[in-house]
VODO-411119 format. One record per residue (C-alpha): x, y negated, z negated. Coordinates in steps of 0.001 Angstrom, whole numbers. Last residue first. Example, Ala and Ser with C-alpha at 12.3 -4.5 7.8 and 13.67 -1.06 7.14 Angstrom:
<site><x>13670</x><y>1060</y><z>-7140</z></site>
<site><x>12300</x><y>4500</y><z>-7800</z></site>
***
This chain:
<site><x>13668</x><y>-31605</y><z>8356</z></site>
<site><x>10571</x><y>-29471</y><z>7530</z></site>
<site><x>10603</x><y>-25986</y><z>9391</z></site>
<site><x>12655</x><y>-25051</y><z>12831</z></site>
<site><x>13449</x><y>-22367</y><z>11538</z></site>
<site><x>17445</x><y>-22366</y><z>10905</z></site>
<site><x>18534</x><y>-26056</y><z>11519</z></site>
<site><x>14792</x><y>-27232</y><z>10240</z></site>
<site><x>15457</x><y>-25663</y><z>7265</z></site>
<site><x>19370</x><y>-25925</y><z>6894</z></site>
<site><x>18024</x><y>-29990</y><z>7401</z></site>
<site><x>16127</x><y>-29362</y><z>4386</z></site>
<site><x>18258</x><y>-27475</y><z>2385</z></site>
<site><x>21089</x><y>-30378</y><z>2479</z></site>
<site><x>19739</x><y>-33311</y><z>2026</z></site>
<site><x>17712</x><y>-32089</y><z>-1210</z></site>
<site><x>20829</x><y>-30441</y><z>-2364</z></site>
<site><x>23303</x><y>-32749</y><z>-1904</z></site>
<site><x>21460</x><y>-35626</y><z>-3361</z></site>
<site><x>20921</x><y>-33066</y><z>-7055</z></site>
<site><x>24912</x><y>-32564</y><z>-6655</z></site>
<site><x>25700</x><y>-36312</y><z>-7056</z></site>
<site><x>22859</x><y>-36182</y><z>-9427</z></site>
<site><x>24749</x><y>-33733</y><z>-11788</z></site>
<site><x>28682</x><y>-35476</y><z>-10696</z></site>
<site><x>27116</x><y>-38488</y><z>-12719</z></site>
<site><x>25551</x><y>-36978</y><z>-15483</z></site>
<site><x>29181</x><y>-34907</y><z>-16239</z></site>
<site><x>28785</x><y>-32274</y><z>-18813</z></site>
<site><x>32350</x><y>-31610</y><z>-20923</z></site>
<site><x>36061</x><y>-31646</y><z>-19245</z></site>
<site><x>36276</x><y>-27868</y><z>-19316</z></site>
<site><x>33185</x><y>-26454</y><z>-19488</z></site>
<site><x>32741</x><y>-29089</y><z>-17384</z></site>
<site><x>34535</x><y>-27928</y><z>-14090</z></site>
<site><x>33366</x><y>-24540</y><z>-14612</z></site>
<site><x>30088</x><y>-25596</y><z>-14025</z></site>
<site><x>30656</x><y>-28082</y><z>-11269</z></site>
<site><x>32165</x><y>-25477</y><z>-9407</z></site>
<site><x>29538</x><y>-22705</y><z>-10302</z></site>
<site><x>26767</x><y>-25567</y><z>-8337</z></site>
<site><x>29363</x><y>-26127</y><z>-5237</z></site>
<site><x>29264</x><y>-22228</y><z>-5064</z></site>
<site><x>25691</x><y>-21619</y><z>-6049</z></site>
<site><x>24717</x><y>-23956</y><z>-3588</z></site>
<site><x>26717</x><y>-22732</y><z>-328</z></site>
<site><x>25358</x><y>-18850</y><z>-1812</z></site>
<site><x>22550</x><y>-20860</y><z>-1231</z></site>
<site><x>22582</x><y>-21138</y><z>2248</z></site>
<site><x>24636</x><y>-18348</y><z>3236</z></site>
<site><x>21488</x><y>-16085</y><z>1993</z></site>
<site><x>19039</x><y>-18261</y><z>3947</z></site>
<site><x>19694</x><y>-16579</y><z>7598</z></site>
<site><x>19938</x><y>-12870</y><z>5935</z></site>
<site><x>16904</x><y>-13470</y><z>3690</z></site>
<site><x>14647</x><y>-14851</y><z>7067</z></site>
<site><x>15968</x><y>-12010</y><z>8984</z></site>
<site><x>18365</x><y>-13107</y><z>12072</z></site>
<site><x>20925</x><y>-10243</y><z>10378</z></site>
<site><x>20578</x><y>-8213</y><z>14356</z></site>
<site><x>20072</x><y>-4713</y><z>12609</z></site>
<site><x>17091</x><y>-6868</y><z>10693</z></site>
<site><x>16147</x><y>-8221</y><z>7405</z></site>
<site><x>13209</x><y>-10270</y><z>6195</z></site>
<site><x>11153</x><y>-10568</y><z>9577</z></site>
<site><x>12046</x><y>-7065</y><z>10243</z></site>
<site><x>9634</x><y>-6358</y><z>7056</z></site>
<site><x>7020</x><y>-7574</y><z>8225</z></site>
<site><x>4552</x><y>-7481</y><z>4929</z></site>
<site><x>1403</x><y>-5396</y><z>4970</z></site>
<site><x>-869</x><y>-5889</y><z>1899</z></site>
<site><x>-1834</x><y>-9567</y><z>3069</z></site>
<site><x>-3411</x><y>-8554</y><z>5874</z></site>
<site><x>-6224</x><y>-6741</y><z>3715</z></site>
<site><x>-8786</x><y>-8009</y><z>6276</z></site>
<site><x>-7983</x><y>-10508</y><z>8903</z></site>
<site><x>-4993</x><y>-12607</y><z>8425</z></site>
<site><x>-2015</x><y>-10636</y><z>9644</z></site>
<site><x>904</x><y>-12793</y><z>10049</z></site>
<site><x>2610</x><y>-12380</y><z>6561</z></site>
<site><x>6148</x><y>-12398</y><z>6439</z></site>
<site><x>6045</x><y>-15012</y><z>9405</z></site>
<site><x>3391</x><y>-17163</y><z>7218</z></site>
<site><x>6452</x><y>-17175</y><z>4497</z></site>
<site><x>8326</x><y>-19789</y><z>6293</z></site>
<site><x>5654</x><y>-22602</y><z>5826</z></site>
<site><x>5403</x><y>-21187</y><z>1849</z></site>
<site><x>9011</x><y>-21710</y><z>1783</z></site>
<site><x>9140</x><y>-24983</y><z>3368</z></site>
<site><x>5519</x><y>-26627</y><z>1344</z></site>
<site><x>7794</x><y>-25526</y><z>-2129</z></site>
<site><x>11213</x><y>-26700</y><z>-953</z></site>
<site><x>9152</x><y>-30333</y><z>-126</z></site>
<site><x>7114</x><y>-30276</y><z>-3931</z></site>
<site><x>3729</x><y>-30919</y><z>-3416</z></site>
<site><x>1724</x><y>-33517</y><z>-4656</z></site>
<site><x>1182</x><y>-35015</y><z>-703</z></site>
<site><x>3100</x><y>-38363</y><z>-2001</z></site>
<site><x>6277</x><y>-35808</y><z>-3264</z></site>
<site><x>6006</x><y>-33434</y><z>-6027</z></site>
<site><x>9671</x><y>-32793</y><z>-7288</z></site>
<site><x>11391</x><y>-29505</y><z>-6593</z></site>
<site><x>13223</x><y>-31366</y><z>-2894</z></site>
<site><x>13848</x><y>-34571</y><z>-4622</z></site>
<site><x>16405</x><y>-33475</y><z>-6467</z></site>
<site><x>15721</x><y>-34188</y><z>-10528</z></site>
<site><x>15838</x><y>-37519</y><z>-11933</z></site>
<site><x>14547</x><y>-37420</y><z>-14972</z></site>
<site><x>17492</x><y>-36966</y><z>-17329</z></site>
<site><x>20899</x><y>-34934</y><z>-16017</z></site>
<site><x>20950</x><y>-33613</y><z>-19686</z></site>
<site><x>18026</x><y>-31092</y><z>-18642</z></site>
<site><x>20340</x><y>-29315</y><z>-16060</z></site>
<site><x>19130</x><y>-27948</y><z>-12719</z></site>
<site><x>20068</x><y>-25140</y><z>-10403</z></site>
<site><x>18560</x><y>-24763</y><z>-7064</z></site>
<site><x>17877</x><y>-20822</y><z>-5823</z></site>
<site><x>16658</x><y>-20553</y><z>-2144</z></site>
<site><x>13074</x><y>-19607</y><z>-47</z></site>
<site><x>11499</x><y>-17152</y><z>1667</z></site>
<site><x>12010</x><y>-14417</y><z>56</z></site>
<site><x>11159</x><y>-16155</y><z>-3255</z></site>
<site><x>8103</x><y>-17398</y><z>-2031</z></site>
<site><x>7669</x><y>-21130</y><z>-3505</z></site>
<site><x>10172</x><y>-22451</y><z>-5543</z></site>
<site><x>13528</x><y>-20764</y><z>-6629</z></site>
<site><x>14460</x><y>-22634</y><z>-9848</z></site>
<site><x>17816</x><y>-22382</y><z>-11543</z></site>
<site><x>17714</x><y>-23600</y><z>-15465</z></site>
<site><x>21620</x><y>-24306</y><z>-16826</z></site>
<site><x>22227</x><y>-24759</y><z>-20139</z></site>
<site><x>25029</x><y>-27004</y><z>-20508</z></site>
<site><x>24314</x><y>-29584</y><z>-21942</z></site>
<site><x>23866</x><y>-27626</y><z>-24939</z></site>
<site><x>27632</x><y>-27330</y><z>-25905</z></site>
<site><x>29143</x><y>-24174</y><z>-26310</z></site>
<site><x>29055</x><y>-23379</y><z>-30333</z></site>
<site><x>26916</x><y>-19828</y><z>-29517</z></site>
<site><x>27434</x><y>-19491</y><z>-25788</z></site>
<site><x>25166</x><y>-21098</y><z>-23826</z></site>
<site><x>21940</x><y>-20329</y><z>-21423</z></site>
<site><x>21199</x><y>-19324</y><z>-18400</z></site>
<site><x>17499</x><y>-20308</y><z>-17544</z></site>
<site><x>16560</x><y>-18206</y><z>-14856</z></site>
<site><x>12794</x><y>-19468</y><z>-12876</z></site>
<site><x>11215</x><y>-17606</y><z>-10438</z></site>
<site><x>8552</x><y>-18802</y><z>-7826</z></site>
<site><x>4751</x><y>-18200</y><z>-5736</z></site>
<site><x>4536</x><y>-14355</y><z>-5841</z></site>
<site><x>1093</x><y>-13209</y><z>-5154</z></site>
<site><x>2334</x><y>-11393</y><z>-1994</z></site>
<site><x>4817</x><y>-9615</y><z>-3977</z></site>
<site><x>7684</x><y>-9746</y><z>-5303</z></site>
<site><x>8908</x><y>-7153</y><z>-7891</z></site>
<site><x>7286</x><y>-4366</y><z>-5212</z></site>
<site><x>4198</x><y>-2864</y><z>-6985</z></site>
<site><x>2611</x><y>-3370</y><z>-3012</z></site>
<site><x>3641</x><y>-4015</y><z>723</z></site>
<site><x>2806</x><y>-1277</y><z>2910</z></site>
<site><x>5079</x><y>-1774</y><z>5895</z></site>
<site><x>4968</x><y>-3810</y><z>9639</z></site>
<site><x>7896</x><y>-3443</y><z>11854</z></site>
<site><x>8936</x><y>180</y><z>11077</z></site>
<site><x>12695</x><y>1408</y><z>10309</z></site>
<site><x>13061</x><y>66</y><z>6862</z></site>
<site><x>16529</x><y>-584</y><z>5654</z></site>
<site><x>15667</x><y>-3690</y><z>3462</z></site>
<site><x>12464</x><y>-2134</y><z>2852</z></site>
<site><x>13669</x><y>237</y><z>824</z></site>
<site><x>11131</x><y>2845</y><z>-285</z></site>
<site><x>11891</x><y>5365</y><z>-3392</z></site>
<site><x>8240</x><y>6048</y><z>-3506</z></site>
<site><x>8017</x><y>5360</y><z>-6998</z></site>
<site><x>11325</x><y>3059</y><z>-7578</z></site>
<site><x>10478</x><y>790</y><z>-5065</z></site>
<site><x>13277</x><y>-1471</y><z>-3569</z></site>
<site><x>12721</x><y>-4543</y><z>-1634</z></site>
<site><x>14184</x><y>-6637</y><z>-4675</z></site>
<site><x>14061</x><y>-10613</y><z>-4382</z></site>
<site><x>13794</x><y>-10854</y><z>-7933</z></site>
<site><x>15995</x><y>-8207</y><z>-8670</z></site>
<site><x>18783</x><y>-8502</y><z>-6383</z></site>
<site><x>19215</x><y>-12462</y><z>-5434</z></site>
<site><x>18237</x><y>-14439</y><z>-8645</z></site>
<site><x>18672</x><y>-11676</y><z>-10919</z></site>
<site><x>22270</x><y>-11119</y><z>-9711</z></site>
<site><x>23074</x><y>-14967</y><z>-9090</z></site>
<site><x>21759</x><y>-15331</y><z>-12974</z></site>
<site><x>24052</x><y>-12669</y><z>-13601</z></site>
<site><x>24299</x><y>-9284</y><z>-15494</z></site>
<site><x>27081</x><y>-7726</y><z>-13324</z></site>
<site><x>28961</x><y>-5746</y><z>-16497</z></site>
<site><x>28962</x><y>-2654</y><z>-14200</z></site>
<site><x>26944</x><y>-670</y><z>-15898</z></site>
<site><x>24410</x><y>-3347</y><z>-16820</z></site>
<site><x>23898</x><y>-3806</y><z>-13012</z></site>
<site><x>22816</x><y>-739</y><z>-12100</z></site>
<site><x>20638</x><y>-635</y><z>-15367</z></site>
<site><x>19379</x><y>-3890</y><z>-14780</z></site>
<site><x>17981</x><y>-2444</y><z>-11046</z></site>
<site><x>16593</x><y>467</y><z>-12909</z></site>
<site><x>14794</x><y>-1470</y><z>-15154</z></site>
<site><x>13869</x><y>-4277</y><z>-12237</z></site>
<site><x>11834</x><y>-1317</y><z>-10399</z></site>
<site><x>10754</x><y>919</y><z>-13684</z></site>
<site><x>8890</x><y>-2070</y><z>-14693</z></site>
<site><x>7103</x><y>-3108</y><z>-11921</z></site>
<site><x>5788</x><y>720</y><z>-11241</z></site>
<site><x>4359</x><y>-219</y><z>-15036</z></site>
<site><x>2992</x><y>-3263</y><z>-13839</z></site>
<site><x>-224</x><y>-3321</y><z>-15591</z></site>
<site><x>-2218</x><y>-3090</y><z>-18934</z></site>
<site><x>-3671</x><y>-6</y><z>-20316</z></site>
<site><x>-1642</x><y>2965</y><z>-20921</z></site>
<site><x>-1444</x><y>2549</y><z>-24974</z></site>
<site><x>-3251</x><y>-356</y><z>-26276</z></site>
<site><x>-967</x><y>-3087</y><z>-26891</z></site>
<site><x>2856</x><y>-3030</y><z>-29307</z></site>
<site><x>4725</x><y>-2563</y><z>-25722</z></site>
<site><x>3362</x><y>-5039</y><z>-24196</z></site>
<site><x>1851</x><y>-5077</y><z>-20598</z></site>
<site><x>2071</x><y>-7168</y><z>-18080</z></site>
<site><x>5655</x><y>-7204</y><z>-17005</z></site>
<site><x>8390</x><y>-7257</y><z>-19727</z></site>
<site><x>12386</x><y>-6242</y><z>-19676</z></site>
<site><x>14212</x><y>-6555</y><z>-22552</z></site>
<site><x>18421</x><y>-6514</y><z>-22210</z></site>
<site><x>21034</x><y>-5776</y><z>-24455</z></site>
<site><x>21743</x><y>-1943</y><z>-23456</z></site>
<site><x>20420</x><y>-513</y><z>-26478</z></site>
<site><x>17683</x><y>-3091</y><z>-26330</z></site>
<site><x>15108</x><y>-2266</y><z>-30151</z></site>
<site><x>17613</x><y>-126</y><z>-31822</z></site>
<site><x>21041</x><y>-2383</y><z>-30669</z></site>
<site><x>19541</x><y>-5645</y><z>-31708</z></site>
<site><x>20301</x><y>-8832</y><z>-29735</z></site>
<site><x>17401</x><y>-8392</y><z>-27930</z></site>
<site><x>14903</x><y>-8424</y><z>-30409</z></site>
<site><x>11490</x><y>-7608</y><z>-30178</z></site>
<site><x>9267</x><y>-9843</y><z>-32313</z></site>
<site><x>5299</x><y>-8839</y><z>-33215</z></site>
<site><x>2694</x><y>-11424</y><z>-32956</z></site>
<site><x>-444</x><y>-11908</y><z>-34195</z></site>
<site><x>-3773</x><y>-13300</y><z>-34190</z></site>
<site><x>-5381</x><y>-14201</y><z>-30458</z></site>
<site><x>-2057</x><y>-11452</y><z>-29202</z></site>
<site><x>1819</x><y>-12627</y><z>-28818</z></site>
<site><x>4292</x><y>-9975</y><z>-28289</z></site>
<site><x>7187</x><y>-12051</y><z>-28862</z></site>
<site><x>10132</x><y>-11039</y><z>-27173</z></site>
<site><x>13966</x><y>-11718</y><z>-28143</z></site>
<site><x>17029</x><y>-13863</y><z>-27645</z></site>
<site><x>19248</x><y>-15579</y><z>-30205</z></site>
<site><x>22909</x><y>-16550</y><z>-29815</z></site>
<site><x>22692</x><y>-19552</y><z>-31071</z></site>
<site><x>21784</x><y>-21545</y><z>-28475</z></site>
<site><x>18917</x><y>-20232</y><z>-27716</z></site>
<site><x>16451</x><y>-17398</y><z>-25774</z></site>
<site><x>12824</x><y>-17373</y><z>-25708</z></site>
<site><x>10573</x><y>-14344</y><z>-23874</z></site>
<site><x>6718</x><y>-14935</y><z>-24976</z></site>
<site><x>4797</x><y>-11515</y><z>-24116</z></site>
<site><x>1124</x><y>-12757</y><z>-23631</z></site>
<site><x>-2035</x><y>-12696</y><z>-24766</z></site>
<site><x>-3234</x><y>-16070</y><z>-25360</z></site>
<site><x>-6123</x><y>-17801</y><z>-26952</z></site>
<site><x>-4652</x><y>-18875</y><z>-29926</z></site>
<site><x>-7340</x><y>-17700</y><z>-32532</z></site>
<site><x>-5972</x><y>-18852</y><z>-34531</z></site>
<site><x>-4546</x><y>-22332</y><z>-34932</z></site>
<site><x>-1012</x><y>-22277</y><z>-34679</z></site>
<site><x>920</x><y>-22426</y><z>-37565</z></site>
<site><x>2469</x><y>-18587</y><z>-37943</z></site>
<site><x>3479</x><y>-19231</y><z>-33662</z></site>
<site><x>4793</x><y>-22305</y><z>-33888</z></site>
<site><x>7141</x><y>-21182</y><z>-37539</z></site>
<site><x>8132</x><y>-18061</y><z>-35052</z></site>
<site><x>9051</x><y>-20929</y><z>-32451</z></site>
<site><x>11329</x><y>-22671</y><z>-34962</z></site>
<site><x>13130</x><y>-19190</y><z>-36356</z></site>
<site><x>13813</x><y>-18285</y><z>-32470</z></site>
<site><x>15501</x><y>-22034</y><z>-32006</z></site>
<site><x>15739</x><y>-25515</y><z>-30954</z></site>
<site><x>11817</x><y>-25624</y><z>-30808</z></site>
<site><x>9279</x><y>-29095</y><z>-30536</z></site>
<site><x>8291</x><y>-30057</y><z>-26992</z></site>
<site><x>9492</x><y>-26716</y><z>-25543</z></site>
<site><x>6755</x><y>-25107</y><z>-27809</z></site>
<site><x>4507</x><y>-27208</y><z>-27328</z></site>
<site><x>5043</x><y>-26526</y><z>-23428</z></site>
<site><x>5029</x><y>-23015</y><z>-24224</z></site>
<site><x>1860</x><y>-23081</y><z>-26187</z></site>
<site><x>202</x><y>-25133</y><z>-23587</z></site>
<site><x>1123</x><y>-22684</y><z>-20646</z></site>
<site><x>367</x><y>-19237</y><z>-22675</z></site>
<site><x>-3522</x><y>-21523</y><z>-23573</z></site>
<site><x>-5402</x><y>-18743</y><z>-20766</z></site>
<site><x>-8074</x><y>-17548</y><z>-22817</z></site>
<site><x>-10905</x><y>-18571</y><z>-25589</z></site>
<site><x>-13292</x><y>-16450</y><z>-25338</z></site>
<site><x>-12649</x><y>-14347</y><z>-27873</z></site>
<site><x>-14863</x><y>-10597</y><z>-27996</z></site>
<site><x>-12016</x><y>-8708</y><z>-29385</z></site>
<site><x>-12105</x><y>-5642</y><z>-27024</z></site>
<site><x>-8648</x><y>-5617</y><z>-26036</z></site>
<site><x>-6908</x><y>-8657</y><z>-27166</z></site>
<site><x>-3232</x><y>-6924</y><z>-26746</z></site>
<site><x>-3388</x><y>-4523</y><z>-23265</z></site>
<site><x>-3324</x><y>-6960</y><z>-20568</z></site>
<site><x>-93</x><y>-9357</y><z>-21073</z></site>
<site><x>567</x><y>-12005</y><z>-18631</z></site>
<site><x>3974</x><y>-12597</y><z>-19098</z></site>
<site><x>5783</x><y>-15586</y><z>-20386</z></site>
<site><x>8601</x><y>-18085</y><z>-20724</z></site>
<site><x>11327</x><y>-20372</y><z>-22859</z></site>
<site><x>13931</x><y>-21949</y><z>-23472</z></site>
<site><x>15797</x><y>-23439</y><z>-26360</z></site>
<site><x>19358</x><y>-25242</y><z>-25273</z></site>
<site><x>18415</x><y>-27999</y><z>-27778</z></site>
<site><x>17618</x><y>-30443</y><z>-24716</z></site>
<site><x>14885</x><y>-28539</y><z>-23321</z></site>
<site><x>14685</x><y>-25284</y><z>-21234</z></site>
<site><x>11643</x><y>-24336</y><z>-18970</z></site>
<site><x>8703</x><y>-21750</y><z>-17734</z></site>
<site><x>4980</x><y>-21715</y><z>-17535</z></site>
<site><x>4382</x><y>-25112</y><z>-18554</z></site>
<site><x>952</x><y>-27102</y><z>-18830</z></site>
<site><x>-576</x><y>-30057</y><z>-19473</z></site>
<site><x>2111</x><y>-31459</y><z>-16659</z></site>
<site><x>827</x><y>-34933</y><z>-15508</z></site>
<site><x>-651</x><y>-33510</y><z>-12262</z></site>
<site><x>-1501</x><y>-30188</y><z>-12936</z></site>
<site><x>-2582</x><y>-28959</y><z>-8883</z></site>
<site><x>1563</x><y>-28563</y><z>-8305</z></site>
<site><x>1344</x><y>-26022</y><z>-11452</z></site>
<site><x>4178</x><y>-26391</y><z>-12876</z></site>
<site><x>7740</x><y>-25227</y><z>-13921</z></site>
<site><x>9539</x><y>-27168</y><z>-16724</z></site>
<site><x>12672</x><y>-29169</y><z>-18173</z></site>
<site><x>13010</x><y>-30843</y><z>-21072</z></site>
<site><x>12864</x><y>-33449</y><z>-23719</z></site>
<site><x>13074</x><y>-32175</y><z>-27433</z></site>
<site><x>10843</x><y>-33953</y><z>-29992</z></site>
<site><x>8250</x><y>-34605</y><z>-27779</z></site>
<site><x>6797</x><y>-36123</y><z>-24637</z></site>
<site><x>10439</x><y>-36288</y><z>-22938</z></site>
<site><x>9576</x><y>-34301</y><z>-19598</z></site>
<site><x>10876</x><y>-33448</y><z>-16830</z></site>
<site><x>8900</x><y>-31894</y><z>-13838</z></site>
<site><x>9440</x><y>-29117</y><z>-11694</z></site>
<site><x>7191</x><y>-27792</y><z>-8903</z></site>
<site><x>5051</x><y>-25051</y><z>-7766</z></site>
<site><x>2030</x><y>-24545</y><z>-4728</z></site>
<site><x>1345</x><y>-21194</y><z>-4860</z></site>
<site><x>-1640</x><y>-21109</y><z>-7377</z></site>
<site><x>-2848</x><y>-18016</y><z>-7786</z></site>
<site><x>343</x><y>-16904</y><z>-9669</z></site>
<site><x>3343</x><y>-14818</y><z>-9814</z></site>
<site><x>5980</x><y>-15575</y><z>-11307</z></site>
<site><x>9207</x><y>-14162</y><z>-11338</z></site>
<site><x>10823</x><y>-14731</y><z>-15170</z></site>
<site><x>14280</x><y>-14614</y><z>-16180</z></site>
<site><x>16104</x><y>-15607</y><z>-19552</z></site>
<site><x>19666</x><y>-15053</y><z>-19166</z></site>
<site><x>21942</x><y>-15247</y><z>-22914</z></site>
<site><x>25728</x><y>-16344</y><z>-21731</z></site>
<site><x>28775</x><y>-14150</y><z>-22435</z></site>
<site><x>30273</x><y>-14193</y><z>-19305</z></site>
<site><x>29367</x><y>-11511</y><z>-17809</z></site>
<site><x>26699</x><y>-10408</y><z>-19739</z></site>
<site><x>26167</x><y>-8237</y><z>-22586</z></site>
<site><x>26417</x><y>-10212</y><z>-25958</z></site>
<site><x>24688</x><y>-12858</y><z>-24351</z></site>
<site><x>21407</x><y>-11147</y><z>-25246</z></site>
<site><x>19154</x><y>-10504</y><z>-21784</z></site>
<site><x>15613</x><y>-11740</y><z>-21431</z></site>
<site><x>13531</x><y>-10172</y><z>-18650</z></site>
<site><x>10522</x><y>-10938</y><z>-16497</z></site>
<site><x>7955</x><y>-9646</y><z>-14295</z></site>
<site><x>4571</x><y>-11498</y><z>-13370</z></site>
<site><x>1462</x><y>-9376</y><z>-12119</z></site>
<site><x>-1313</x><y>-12056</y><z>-11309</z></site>
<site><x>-4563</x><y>-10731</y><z>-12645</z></site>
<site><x>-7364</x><y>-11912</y><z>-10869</z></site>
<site><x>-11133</x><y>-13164</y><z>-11262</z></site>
<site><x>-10887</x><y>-14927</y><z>-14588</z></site>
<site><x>-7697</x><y>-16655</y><z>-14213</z></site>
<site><x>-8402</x><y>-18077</y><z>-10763</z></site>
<site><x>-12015</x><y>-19595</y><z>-12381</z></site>
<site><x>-10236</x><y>-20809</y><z>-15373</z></site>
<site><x>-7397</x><y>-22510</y><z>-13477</z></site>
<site><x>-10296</x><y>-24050</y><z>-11021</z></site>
<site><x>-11833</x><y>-25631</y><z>-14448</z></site>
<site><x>-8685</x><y>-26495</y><z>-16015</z></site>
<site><x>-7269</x><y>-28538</y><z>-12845</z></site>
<site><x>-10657</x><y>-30709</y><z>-12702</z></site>
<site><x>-10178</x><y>-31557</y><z>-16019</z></site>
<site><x>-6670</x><y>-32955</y><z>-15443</z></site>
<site><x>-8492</x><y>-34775</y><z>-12588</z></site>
<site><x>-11034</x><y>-36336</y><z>-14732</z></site>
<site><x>-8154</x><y>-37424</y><z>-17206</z></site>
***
């Protein structure tokens, strides 16, 4: 308990002197690929250490990203339970203006309430009309399920308005994108409007060619070097060291979650939440299933040092990124550290890496929507995957191992 205390004081102090720009989307099945709702959030956060826990504290069990400093997991800030219900947030800075509560910061508690006890929109909306006001949050709330549903909840202290994704008036093109501001708020206040126009124009690429993926979102938006102000791309950027700000990731940026959910009569089991932890250019995608049970790969679990191994790797890798310490260091990124004429950047090394995972992961997928969800084959995969990215680590950067 006194450490759980402990955690709420230094979150209050982080929350109160920073805002930490997330950026996240929901799309409706009805315009994917394959037919499958995406929910996708890229955190950012001051605390970069991350993990994944599993839960079965309520109703539903489930699945959800933490805070490595909140020990028993008082807190969620992204996950999928058992009903195929999932879940996440942005930081929203334009809906309590002015309304003099002080009572803040409660997005993680009402999400892991809300993963505790939700199998669908209707069952969060019932959360949300019950919930003691004021809430203290002010947040958009992205939820998909398994019935087809997927919308926004523009969530103030008292009220919350519903943007649906599944509706052609409010997401003509089937998908809702959200940073840190909601659309219902104060007009022009808030942040991550550059943000937004980034991953919009990215989903619009992709939209138009039917590519709405997790592997998409996962690899192209939230590892983006694209800028959609100054039209930079620091993919092909000719100087070492570049200006490194209102890009989708960011310094700040400490992991993304994409829940990919089911078709409507598809069963459950297999909603699939991939988790990249740490800095998402520095690091690789791990899918995960809630009907696998509690034992996830080793590799996203805190280990004796209450950090989660992929999490301590990326971070390790992402000092190259980031070299300069004095001053505003961490506004220049090296960009030839990402991607290079000679492909020895750290994206180009890891990219064959997980695209190895996603393979063997889309394998096993396929496989049982055939046959149905195999536990077994699940942890099989789970003991692949925290062998396997480690060694890759220490193969490729001499990291971990």
């Amino acid at each position: 308990m006194k450490s759980s205390k402990i955690y709420v004081v230094i979150l209050l102090l982080i929350s109160f002197s920073y805002v930490f720009p997330c950026t996240t989307a929901i799309v409706s099945g009805k315009y994917t690929k394959d037919g499958r709702p995406l929910l996708f959030k890229h955190r950012d956060s001051g605390f970069f250490q991350n993990k994944m826990m599993y839960f079965e504290d309520g109703k539903y069990s489930y699945i959800g990203l933490i805070n490595s400093a909140d020990k028993v997991g008082d807190e969620v800030w992204a996950g999928s339970n058992s009903a195929g219900f999932a879940i996440m947030n942005s930081a929203s800075y334009n809906l309590n203006m002015n309304d003099g509560v002080k009572l803040k910061d409660r997005e993680g508690v009402v999400m892991k309430k809300a993963l505790q006890e939700c199998a669908t929109l209707a069952d969060f909306e019932k959360l949300l009309d019950e919930w003691e006001k004021p809430m203290g949050v002010e947040a958009n709330f992205g939820v998909i399920d398994a019935f087809g549903g997927a919308a926004y909840y523009e969530t103030s202290n008292y009220a919350w308005k519903k943007y649906d994704a599944t509706n052609n008036e409010t997401a003509p093109y089937g998908y809702i994108i959200r940073t840190n501001y909601s659309v219902s708020g104060s007009d022009g206040d808030g942040y991550g409007y550059i943000r937004y126009k980034n991953a919009e124009e990215l989903f619009d690429y992709a939209e138009q060619g039917a590519a709405l993926t997790s592997e998409f979102i996962i690899q192209s938006v939230s590892r983006s070097l694209k800028h959609s102000l100054t039209g930079a791309d620091l993919a092909k950027a000719e100087k070492e060291f570049v200006h490194f700000e209102d890009f989708i990731p960011r310094y700040s940026s400490v992991s993304t979650v994409v829940v990919e959910g089911v078709k409507e009569g598809e069963p459950v089991e297999l909603t699939t939440i991939w988790s990249v932890l740490g800095f998402q250019l520095t690091s690789v995608a791990i899918p995960m299933w809630v009907s696998a049970g509690k034992d996830l790969p080793n590799i996203v679990l805190a280990d004796e040092s209450g950090n989660a191994p992929l999490c301590d790797m990326a971070l390790a890798l992402k000092q190259s990124c980031f070299p300069i310490k004095q001053g505003s260091g961490k506004r220049y990124i090296n960009a030839k550290a990402l991607v290079n004429e000679e492909n020895t950047g750290i994206i180009q090394k890891l990219a064959p890496v997980e695209n190895t995972i996603i393979t063997k992961a889309r394998g096993l997928i396929n496989r049982w929507r055939e046959t149905g969800f195999d536990k077994n084959g699940a942890t099989d995969f789970y003991k692949f995957v925290s062998d396997y990215i480690p060694g890759k680590y220490k193969e490729l950067f001499g990291i971990g191992g």
